[in-house]
C-alpha positions as CSV (number, residue, x, y, z in Angstrom):
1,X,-35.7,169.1,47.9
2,X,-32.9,171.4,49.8
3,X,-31.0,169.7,53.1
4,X,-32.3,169.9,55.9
5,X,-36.1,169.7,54.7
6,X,-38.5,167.8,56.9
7,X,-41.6,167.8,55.0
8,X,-41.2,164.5,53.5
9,X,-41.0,163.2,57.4
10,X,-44.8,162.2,58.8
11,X,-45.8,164.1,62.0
12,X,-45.2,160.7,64.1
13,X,-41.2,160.7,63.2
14,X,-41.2,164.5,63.6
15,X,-42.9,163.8,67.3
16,X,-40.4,161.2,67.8
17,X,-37.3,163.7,67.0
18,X,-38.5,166.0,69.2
19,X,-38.5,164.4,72.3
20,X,-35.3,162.3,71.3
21,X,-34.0,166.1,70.8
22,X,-35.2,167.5,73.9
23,X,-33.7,164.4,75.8
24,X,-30.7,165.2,74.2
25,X,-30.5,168.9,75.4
26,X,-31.7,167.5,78.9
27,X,-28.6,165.6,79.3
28,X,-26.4,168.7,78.3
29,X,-26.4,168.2,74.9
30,X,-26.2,171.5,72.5
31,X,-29.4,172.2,70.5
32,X,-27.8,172.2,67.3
33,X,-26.0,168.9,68.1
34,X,-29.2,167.2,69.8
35,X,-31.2,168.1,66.3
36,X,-28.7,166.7,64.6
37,X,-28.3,163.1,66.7
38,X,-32.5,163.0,66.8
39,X,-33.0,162.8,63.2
40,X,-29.9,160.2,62.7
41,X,-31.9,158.6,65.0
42,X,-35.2,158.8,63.5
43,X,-33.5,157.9,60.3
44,X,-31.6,155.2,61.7
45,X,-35.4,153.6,63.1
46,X,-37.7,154.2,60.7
47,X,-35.5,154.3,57.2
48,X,-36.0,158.4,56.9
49,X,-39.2,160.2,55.2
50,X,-42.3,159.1,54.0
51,X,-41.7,157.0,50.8
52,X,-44.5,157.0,48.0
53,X,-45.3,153.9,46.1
54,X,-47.7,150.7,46.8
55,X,-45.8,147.4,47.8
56,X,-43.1,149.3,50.2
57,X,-44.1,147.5,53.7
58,X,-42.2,144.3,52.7
């Protein structure tokens, strides 16, 4: 899987990068940057992408 691929992400974590991104941009933010900060941030919460395997919510 290349950088920079968000298909592994589930749509709730994509929703919640978008509107961290757009918050972001409303506060001056450029979009690059703002993209960038939103997914640290979704990372940060959430431990990044969807992760296969049974046993994981522990």
């Amino acid at each position: 899987m290349p950088r920079g691929d968000k298909s592994s992400y589930t749509d709730k974590q994509k929703r919640q990068a978008e509107h961290i991104e757009e918050s972001y941009e409303s506060r001056g933010v450029s979009e690059k940057e703002a993209e960038r900060r939103a997914w640290a941030t979704v990372n940060k919460e959430t431990g990044g992408g969807k992760k296969s395997g049974s046993g994981r919510a522990k």
